[in-house]
RODREN-911573 format. One line per 8 residues: number of its first residue (from 1); their letters; for each residue x, y negated, z of C-alpha. Coordinates in steps of 0.02 Angstrom, whole numbers. Layout:
% RODREN-911573
NUM = A = X:Y:Z ~ ...
This chain:
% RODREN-911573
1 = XXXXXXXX = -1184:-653:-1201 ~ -1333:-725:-1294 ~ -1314:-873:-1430 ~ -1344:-1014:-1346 ~ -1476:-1126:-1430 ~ -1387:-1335:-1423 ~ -1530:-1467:-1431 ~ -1471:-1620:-1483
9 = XXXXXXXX = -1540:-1803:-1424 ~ -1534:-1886:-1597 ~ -1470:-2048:-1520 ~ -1308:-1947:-1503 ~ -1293:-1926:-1695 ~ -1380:-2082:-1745 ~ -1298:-2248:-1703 ~ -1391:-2374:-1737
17 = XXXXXXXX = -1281:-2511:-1751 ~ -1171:-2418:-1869 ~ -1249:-2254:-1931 ~ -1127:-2224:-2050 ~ -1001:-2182:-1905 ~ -998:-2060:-1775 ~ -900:-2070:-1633 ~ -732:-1967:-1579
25 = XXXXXXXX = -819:-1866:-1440 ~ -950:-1823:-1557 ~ -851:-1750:-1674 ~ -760:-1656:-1559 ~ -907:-1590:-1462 ~ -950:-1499:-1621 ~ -813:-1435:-1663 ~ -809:-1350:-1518
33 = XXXXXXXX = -991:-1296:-1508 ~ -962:-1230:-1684 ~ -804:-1117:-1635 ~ -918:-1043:-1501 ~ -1028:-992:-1643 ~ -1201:-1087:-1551 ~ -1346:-1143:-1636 ~ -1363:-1340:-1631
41 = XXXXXXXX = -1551:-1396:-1643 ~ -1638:-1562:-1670 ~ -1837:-1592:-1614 ~ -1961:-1627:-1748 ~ -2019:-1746:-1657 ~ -1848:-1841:-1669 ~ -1887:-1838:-1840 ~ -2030:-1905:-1846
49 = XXXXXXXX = -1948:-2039:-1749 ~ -1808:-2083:-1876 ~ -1962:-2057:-2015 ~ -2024:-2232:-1943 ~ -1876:-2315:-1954 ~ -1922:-2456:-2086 ~ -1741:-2489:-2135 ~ -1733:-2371:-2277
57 = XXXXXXXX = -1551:-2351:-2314 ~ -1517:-2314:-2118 ~ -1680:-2200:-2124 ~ -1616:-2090:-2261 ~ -1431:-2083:-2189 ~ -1510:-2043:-2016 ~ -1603:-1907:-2124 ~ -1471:-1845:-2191
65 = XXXXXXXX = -1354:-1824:-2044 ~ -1531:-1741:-1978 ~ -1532:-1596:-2125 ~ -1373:-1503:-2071 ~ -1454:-1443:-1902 ~ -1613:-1318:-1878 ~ -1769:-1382:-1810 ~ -1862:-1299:-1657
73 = XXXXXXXX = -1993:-1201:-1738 ~ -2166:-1171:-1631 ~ -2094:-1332:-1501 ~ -2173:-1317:-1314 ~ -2300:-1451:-1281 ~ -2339:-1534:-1097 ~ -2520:-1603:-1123 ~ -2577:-1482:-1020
81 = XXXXXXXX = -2461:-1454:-894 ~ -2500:-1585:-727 ~ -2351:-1549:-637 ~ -2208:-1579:-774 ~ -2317:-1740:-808 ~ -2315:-1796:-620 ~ -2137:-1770:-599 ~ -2080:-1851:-771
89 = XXXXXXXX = -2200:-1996:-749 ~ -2311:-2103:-875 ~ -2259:-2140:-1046 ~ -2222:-2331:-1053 ~ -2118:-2355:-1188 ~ -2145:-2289:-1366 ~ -2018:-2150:-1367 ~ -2069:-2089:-1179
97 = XXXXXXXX = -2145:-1955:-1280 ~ -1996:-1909:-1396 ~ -1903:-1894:-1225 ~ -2003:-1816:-1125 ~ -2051:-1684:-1250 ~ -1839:-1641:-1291 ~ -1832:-1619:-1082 ~ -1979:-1499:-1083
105 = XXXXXXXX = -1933:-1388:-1231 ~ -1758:-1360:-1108 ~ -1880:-1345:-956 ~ -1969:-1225:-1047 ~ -1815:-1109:-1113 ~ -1849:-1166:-1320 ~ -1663:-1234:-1289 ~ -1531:-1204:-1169
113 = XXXXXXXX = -1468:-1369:-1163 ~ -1498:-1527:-1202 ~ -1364:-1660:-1254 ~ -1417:-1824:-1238 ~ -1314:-1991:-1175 ~ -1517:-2083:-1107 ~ -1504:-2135:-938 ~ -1695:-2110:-934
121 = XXXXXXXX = -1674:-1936:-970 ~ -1542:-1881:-861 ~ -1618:-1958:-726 ~ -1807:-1855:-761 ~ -1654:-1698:-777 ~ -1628:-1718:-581 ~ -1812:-1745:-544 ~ -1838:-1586:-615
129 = XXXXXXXX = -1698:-1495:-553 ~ -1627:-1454:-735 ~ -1486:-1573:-722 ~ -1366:-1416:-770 ~ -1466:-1397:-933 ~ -1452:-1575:-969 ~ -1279:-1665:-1022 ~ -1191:-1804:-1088
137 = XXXXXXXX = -1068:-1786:-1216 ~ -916:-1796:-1091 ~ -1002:-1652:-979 ~ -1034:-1557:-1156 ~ -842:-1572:-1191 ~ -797:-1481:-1017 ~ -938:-1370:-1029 ~ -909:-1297:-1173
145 = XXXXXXXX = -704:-1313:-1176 ~ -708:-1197:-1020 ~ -789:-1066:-1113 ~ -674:-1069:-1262 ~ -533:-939:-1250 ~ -362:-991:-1147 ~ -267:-1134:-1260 ~ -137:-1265:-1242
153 = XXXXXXXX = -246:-1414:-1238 ~ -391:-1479:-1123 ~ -459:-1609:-1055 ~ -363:-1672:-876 ~ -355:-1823:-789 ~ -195:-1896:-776 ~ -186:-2035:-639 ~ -67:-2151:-612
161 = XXXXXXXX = 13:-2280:-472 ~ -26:-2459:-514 ~ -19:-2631:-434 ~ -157:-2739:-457 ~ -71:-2861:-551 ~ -54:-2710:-684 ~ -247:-2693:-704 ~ -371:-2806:-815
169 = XXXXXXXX = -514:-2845:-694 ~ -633:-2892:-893 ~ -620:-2682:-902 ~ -803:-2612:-890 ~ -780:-2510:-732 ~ -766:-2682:-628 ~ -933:-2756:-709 ~ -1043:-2688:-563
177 = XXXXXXXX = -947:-2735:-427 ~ -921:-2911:-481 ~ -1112:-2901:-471 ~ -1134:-2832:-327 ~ -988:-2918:-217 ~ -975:-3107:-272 ~ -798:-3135:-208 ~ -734:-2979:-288
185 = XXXXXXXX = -594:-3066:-392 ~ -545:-3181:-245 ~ -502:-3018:-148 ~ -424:-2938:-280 ~ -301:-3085:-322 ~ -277:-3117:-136 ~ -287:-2952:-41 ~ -233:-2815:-155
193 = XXXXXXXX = -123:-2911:-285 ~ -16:-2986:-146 ~ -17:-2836:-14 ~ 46:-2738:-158 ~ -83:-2589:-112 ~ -63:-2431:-215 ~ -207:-2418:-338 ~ -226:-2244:-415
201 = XXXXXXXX = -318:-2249:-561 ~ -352:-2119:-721 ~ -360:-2201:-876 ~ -440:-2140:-1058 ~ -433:-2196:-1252 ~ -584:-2292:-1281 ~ -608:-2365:-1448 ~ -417:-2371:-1463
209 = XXXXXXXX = -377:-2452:-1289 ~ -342:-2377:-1122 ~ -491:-2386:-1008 ~ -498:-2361:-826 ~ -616:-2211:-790 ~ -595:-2205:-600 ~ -493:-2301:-475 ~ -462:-2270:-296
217 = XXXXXXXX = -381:-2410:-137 ~ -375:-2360:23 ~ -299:-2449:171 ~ -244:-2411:361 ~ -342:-2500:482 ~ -314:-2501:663 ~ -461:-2578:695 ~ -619:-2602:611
225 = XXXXXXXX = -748:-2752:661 ~ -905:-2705:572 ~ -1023:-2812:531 ~ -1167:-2723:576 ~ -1317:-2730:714 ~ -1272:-2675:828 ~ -1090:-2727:795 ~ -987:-2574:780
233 = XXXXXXXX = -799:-2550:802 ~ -700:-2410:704 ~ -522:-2385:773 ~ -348:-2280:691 ~ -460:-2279:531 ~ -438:-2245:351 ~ -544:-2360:241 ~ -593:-2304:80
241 = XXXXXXXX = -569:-2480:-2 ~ -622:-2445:-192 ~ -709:-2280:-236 ~ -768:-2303:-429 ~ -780:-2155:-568 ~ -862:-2236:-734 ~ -1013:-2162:-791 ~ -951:-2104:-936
249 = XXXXXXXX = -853:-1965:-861 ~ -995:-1867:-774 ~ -951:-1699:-754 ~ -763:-1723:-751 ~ -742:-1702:-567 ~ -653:-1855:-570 ~ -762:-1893:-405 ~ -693:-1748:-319
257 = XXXXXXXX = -506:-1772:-377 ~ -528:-1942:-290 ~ -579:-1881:-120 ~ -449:-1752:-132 ~ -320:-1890:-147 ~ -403:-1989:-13 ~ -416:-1840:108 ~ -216:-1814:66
265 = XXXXXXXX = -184:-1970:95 ~ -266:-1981:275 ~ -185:-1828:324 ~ 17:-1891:274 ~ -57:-2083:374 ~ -121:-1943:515 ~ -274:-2020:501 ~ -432:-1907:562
273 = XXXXXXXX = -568:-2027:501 ~ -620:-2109:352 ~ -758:-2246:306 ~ -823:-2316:151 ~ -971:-2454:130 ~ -1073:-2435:-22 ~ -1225:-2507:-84 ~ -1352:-2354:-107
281 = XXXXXXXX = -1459:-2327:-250 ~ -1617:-2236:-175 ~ -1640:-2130:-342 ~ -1516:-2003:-349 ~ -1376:-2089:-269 ~ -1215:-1966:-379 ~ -1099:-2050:-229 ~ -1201:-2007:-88
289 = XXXXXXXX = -1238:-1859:-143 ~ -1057:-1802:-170 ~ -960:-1888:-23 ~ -1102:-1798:87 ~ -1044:-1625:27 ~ -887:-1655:102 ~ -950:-1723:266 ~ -977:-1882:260
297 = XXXXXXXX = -1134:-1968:338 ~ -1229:-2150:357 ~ -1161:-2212:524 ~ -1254:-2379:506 ~ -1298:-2529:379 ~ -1196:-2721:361 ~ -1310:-2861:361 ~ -1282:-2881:183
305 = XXXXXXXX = -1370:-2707:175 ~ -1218:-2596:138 ~ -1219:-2431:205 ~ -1050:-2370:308 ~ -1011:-2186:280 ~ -909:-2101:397 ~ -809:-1951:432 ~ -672:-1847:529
313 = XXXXXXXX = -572:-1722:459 ~ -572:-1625:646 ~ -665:-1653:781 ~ -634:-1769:916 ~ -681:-1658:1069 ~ -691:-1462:1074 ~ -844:-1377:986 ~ -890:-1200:1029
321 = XXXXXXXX = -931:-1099:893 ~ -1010:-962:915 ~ -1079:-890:770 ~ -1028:-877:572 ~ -1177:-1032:527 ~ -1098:-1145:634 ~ -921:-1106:563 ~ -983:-1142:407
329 = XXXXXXXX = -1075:-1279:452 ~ -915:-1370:526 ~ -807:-1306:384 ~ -922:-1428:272 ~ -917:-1593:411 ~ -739:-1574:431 ~ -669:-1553:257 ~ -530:-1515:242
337 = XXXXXXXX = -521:-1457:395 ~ -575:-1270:438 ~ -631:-1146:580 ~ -532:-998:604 ~ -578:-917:768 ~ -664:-729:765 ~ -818:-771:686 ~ -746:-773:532
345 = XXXXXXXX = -628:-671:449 ~ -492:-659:341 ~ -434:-601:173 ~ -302:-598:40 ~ -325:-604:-124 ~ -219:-575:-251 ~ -233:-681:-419 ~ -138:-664:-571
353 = XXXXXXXX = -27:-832:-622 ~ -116:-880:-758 ~ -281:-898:-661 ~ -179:-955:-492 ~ -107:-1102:-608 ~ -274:-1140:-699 ~ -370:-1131:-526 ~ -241:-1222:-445
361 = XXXXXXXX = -144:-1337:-566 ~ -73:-1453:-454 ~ 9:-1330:-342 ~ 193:-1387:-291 ~ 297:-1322:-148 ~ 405:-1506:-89 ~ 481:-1583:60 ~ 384:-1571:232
369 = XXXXXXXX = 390:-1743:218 ~ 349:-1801:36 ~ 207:-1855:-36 ~ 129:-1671:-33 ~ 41:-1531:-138 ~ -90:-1646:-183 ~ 10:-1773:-245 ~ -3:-1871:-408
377 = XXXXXXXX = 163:-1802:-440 ~ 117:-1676:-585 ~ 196:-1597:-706 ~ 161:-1717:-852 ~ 202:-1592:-994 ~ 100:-1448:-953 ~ -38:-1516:-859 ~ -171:-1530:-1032
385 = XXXXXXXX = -181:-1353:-1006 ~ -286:-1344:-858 ~ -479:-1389:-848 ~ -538:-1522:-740 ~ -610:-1395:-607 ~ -447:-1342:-577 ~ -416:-1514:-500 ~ -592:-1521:-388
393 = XXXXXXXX = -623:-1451:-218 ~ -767:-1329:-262 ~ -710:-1172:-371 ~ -769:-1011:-408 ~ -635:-858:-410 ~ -698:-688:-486 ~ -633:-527:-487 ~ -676:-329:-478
401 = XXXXXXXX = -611:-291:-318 ~ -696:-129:-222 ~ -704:-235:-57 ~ -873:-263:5 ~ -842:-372:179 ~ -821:-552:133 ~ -942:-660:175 ~ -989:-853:184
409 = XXXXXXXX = -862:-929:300 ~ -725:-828:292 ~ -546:-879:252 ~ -463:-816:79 ~ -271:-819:59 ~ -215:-825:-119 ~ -75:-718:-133 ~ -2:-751:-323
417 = XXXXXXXX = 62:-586:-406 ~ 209:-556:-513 ~ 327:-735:-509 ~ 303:-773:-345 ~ 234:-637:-243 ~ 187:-733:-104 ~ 26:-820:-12 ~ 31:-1004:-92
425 = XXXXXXXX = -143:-1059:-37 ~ -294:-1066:72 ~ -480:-1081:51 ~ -654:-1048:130 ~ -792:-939:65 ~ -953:-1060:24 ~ -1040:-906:-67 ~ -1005:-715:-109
433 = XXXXXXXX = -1100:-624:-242 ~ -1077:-421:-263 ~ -1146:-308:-387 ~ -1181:-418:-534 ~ -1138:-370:-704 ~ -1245:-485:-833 ~ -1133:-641:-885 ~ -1257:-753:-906
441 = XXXXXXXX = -1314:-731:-722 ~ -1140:-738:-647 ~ -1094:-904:-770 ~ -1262:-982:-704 ~ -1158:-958:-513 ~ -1025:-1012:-569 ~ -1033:-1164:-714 ~ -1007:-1306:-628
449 = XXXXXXXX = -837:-1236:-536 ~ -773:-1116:-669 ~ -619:-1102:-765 ~ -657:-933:-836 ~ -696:-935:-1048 ~ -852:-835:-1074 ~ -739:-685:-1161 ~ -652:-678:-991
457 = XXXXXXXX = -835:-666:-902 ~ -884:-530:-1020 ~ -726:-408:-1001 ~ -745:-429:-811 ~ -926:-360:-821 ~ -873:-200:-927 ~ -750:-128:-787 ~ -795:3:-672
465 = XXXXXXXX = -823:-90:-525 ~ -939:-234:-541 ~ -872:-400:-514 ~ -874:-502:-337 ~ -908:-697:-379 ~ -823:-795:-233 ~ -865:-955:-222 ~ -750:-1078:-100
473 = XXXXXXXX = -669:-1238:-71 ~ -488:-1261:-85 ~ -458:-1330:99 ~ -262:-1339:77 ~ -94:-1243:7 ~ 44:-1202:132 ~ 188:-1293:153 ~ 300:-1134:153
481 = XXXXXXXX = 264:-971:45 ~ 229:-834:146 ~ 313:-705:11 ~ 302:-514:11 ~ 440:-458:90 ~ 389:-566:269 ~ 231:-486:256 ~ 303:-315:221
489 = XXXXXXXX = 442:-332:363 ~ 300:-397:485 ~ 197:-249:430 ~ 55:-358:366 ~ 23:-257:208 ~ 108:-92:153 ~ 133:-87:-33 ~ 98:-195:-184
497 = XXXXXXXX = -51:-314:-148 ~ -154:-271:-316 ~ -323:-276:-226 ~ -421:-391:-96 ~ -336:-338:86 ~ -452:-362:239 ~ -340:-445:390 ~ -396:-338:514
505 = XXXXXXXX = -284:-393:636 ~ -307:-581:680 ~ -107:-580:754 ~ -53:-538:573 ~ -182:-688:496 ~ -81:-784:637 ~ 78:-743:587 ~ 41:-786:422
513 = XXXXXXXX = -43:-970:483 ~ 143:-995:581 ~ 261:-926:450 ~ 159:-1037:293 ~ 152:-1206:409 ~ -20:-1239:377 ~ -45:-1406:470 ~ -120:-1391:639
521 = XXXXXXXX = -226:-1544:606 ~ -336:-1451:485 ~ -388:-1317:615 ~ -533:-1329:699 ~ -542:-1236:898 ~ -343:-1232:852 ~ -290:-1047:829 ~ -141:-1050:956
529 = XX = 36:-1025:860 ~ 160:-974:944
């Protein structure tokens, strides 16, 4: 792969209040950027910037800091180009055109990415559709950590099981919602605190102290009155109580890991709907945006002008699907849910363990009636191992298989090879790429689901048979392996599964479906088992 070229925001290495110190992440970022051998860059113009500082001790140890990185030499300019200007806006404050001018040497390929922790500028990022190329320091961490070879350590949520007596309402992620909900504390104190709801919440060092980083309530209703013109009543409904990920994490698919618990958690309550209410931000809304991926969608608005999003895991009356669009189409609005009828079909894959347990870290075979595969429940001393996209819902799988038939839709069956030797999980097929050997093309597919280091990418590409990028979500593991020797007894496969095997035969896919206990719930037009 080519040397990636690292522009840095100077507000990340400069701290104003302190610029003798820089922070944790910081340091960490580049050490990591550094063992991937990339070139880190600073603007001129950023210097210029820190050249006007009039505080001359801070301007000469801003300097300083400054001289260990490379400038862009020959920087793009955007006087002269109308629509970059339109989308990015006028130049208000003084360093509009420091900003603007580190987003448009990335627009313009002088950089590959840009680190920056400015609001302003991540937001211009999505404008311009760039957001990939732009980061904060957290997404820089993952970005770059999942391109490092395999190692011990890396970064992983950990959540945990609290009361709410157990949680400091003064931490930062509860600022916003005080603002926004004036009796927020009242309900904590006398709804969750003495209803002793489960709270799961992830927690990170901040300046020494553990800070909450995302938090997650839910509660059964059996009714819902909602406050809403017209008035509308939800009934046998999960409610997504408290939904918050703190800013600082973006990137860590903490956001995901949350639905995933939430969807687990209406599926052990056999719940088939969920709701939330949120107050929507009309620019760039990251919570709309994801819980829409996953099927939910504005059902209507409180008179206190919070939206109500709404979904169902399966539908409540029969659809007819009749062609591979609409499967896919329904695979998305019913999350987790998925359609398995003939106008998709079905595949296994086989997958090595050490990509099986970084794609799927929180695999656990339990009790039928425990809290589940999904559970919090996770193997505490090996789980820093794993990158956070083994723990989201989107992921990317790659490998150099000779099969050309999958397409979007279609059902995969990870069958994990060697320990095991037997089907441990299910997903769908969101997008299939053949016949590309450049890495930097397939890790542009692939970045913001992979757990594959760039060496890894690169091997892949110098087999004989191109790789096949496979992008799906993770809709559920079985309950039961489905091991080998059923499938070789039931004549499934003949042989050692060490390539992608095309279920030709929908009884055998059913066989499979009835001998793994896949939940019935999660099957949309219900492939009949029996």
């Amino acid at each position: 792969m080519q040397k990636l070229r690292v522009l840095y925001d100077t507000n990340i290495i400069i701290k104003r209040e302190d610029p003798n110190i820089l922070s944790d992440s910081f340091i960490e970022l580049n050490r990591i950027i550094n063992d991937l051998n990339y070139k880190i860059l600073v603007h001129p113009l950023s210097i210029e910037d820190i050249n006007r500082d009039k505080d001359e001790i801070r301007r000469n140890i801003s300097l300083s800091k400054l001289g260990t990185y490379s400038e862009i030499k020959r920087y793009p300019t955007y006087n002269d180009d109308i629509e970059f200007k339109a989308i990015v806006g006028n130049e208000v404050k003084a360093n509009d055109r420091v900003d603007n001018s580190l987003i448009y040497a990335v627009y313009k390929n002088a950089a590959d990415i840009l680190i920056t922790e400015d609001k302003g500028i991540l937001t211009k990022a999505e404008s311009l559709n760039i957001k990939e190329k732009i980061l904060n320091i957290s997404e820089a961490i993952l970005h770059f950590s999942n391109l490092l070879p395999p190692q011990d350590t890396s970064i992983l949520p950990c959540f945990q099981i609290l009361k709410g007596w157990n949680i400091n309402l003064e931490d930062s992620i509860f600022d916003t919602l005080k603002n926004e909900y004036s009796d927020f504390e009242e309900w904590w104190r006398n709804t969750v605190c003495r209803t002793e709801r489960d709270i799961f919440v992830y927690k990170d060092k901040q300046n020494g102290q553990d800070k909450i980083k995302a938090i997650l309530i839910i509660k059964e209703e059996d009714q819902e009155v909602l406050d809403s013109e017209p008035q509308k009543i939800l009934n046998d409904v999960l409610k997504i109580c408290l939904f918050k990920v703190d800013e600082s994490t973006r990137g860590m698919k903490l956001g995901e890991r949350l639905l995933k618990m939430a969807f687990e958690q209406a599926l052990i309550k056999k719940k088939q709907k969920l709701y939330l209410t949120h107050f929507s931000d009309k620019k760039g809304d990251k919570l709309v945006s994801l819980i829409e991926t996953f099927g939910f969608y504005l059902l209507t608005k409180k008179k206190n002008n919070e939206d109500v999003f709404y979904k169902e895991i399966n539908p409540q009356q029969e659809i007819i699907i009749t062609t591979r669009e609409q499967a896919k189409n329904n695979n998305q609005k019913y999350f987790p849910s998925f359609y398995d009828g003939e106008q998709v079909s079905k595949f296994i894959i086989p997958i090595q363990p050490q990509f099986f347990k970084r794609l799927f870290p929180d695999y656990k075979v339990e009790e039928q009636n425990s809290f589940s595969q999904l559970s919090l429940d996770l193997d505490l001393n090996n789980q820093n191992q794993y990158s956070s996209e083994g723990f989201s819902i989107q992921k990317a799988y790659l490998c150099n298989t000779p099969i050309r038939l999958m397409q979007e839709g279609d059902i995969i069956l990870f069958y994990r090879t060697e320990d095991y030797k037997a089907i441990l999980t299910l997903g769908t097929i969101e997008g299939i790429y053949y016949n590309i050997n450049d890495p930097d093309k397939i890790y542009k597919l692939i970045k913001r689901r992979t757990v594959y280091s760039e060496d890894e990418i690169k091997q892949m590409c110098q087999r004989r048979n191109p790789p096949v990028v496979i992008l799906f979500k993770h809709n559920c593991n079985l309950k039961k392996e489905v091991t080998w020797q059923y499938l070789a007894q039931n004549h499934i496969v003949n042989g050692i599964i060490q390539t992608v095997r095309h279920l030709e035969n929908q009884k055998s896919y059913k066989d499979i479906i009835k001998e793994g206990q896949i939940d019935e719930s999660l099957i949309i037009n219900k492939t009949q088992i029996c």
